[in-house]
C-alpha positions in Angstrom: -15.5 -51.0 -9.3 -14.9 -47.3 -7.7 -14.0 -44.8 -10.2 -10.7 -43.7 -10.1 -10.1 -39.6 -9.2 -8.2 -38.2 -12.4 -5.5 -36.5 -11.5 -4.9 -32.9 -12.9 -2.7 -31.9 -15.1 -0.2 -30.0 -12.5 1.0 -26.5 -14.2 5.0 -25.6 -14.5 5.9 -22.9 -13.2 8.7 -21.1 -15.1 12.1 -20.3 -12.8 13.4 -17.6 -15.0 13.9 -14.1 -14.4 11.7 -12.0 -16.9 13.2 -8.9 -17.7 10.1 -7.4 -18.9 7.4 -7.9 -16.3 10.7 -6.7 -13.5 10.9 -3.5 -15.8 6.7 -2.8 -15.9 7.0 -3.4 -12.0 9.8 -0.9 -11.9 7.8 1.4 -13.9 4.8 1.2 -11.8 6.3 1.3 -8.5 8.1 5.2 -9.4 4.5 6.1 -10.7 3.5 4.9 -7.0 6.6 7.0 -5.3 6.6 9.6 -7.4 3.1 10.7 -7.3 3.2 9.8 -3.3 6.6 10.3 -1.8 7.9 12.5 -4.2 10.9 10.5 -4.7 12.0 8.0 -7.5 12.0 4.2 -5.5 15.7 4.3 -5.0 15.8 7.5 -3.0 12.2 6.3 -1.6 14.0 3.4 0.1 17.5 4.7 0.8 17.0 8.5 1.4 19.8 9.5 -0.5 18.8 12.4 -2.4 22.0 13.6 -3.9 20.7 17.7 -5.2 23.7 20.4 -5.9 22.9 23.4 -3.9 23.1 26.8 -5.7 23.0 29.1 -3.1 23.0 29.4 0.6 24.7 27.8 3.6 26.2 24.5 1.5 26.3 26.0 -1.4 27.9 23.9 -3.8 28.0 20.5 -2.1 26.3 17.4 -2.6 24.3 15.4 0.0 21.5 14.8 1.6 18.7 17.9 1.1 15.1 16.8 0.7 12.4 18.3 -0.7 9.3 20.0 0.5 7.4 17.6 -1.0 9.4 14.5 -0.4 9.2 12.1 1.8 11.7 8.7 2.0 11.3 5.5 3.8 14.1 6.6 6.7 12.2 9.7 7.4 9.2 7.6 8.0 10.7 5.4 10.3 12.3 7.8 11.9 15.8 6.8 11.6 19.0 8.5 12.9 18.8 10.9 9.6 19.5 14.5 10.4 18.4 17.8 8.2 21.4 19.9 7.1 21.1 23.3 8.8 18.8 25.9 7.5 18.4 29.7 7.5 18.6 29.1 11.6 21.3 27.5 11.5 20.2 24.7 13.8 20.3 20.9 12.4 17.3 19.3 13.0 16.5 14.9 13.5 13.9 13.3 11.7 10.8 12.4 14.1 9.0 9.3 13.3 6.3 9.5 10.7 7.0 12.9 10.1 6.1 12.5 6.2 2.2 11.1 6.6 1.2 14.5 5.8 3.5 15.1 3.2 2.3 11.8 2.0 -1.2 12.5 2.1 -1.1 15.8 0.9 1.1 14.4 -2.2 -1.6 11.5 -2.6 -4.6 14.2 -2.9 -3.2 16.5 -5.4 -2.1 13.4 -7.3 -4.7 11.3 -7.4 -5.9 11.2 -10.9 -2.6 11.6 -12.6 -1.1 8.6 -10.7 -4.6 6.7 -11.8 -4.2 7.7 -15.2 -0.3 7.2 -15.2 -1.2 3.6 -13.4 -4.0 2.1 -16.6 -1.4 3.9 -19.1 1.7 1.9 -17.8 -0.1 -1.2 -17.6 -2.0 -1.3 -20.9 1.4 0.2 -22.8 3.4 -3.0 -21.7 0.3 -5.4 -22.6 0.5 -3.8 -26.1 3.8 -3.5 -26.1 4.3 -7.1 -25.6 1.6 -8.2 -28.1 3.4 -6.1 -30.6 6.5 -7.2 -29.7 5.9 -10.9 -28.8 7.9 -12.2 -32.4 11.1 -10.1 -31.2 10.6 -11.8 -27.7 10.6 -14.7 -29.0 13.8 -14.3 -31.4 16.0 -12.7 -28.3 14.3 -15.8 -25.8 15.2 -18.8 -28.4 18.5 -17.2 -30.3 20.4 -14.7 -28.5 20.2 -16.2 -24.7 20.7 -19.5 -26.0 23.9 -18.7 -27.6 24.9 -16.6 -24.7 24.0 -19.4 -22.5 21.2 -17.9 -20.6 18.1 -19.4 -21.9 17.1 -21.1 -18.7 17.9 -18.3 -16.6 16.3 -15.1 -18.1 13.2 -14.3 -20.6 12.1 -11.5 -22.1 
């Protein structure tokens, strides 16, 4: 008689949300966008840099007044995004891919920091969760299952 193919063991995978591995990709996306775009991810994506102005024109207001060395996602696309008046006067609109060089500029000088920053976010969390895998384990079995949310979320 034929043997018989074994079938494998099939693997679970887990449906909750782990708070820890979102916050280490948080982490290392604004190492990515700071070191890059000059931006935090938030204002990366959005292009809402909100900066008080001390002086000049709009002095005192609150909006939208990028950096020299910023770039956001909008200004890369070339959205309907328009630069607040300078010393002309004149408003200028946001061409499309008007912040490669930026970009690459950014992505030369920082090169080694944003490697370093990179290896030293990663290997902090995979120590940080070897140290603190017995407190993980206390909030995961104790605290969301009295709050009701152990199937949902993990530390």
């Amino acid at each position: 008689m034929a043997r018989r193919k074994s079938k494998k063991a099939r693997r679970r995978r887990s449906s909750k949300f782990n708070i820890v591995n979102a916050l280490e990709l948080y982490v290392q996306t604004d190492v990515l966008t700071r070191n890059i775009m000059g931006t935090n991810p938030f204002t990366a994506l959005t292009g809402m840099e909100s900066n008080r102005v001390k002086s000049g024109p709009v002095a005192g207001s609150i909006g939208y007044y990028p950096q020299f060395n910023s770039v956001t996602l909008p200004e890369l696309l070339g959205l309907d995004k328009t630069v607040p008046a300078g010393v002309s006067g004149q408003s200028s609109r946001v061409e499309f891919g008007q912040g490669f060089d930026t970009m690459k500029a950014n992505f030369s000088a920082n090169l080694f920091p944003m490697v370093v920053q990179t290896i030293g976010v990663r290997a902090g969390f995979a120590i940080g969760k070897r140290l603190l895998s017995k407190q993980r384990s206390f909030v995961n079995n104790t605290v969301f299952k009295a709050v009701g949310l152990k199937g949902m979320v993990s530390v």
